[in-house]
C-alpha positions in Angstrom: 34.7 8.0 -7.2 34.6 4.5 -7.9 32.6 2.8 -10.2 30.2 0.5 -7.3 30.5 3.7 -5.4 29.0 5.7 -8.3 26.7 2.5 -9.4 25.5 2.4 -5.8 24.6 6.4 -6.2 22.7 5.8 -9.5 20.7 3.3 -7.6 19.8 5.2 -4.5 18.6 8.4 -6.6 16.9 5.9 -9.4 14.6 4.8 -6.0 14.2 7.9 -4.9 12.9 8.8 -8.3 10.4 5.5 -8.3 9.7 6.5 -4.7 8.5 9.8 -5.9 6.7 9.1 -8.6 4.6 6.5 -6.4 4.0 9.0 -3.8 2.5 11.5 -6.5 0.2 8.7 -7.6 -1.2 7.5 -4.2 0.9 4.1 -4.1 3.5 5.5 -1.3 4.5 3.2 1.4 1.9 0.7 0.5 2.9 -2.4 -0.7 2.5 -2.2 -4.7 5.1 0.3 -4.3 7.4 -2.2 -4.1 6.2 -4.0 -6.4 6.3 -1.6 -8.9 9.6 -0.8 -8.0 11.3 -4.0 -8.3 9.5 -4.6 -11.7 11.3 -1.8 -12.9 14.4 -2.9 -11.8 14.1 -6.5 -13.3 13.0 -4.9 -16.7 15.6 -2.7 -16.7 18.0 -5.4 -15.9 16.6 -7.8 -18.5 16.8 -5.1 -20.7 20.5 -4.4 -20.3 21.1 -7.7 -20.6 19.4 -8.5 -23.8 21.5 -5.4 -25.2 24.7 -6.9 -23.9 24.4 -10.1 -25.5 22.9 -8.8 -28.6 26.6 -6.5 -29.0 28.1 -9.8 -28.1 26.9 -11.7 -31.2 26.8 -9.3 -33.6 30.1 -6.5 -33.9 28.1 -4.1 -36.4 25.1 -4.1 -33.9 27.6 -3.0 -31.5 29.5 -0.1 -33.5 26.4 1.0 -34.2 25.3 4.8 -33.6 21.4 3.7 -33.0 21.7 0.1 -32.0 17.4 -0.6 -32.2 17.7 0.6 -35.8 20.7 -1.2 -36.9 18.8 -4.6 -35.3 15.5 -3.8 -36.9 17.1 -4.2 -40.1 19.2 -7.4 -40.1 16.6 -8.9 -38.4 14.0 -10.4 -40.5 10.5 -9.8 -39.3 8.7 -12.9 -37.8 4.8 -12.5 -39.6 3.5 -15.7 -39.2 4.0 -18.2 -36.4 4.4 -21.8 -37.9 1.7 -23.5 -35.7 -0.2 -20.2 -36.7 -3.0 -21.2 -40.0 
């Protein structure tokens, strides 16, 4: 199988999923379903994306077992805002 045949797989049975879970909760074929559907997909996009270009920039975030540990770390934690008092 190819990889946009097996991409295009993931994606049907990833709806499927959202379907049912919004069908269990009362939001079936009503319009907030696909709202809440295509919000997952654009997180999860974002999301993928963010990862992607944080491996880009930094080769030890990418060789790293736990990537989210590894970028907790070397990045320095942001306490106080500078227009902040």
């Amino acid at each position: 199988m190819t990889k946009t045949l097996q991409f295009e797989k993931q994606t049907k049975t990833l709806i499927d999923d959202l379907k049912s879970v919004c069908a269990n909760y009362g939001l079936g074929n009503d319009g907030n379903e696909f709202k809440i559907i295509t919000q997952v997909f654009l997180y999860k996009f974002l999301n993928d994306k963010f990862v992607h270009e944080v491996k880009q920039i930094d080769p030890k975030i990418a060789k790293a077992d736990n990537w989210e540990e590894d970028l907790k770390v070397t990045t320095p934690t942001i306490t106080k805002c500078c227009s902040c008092n």
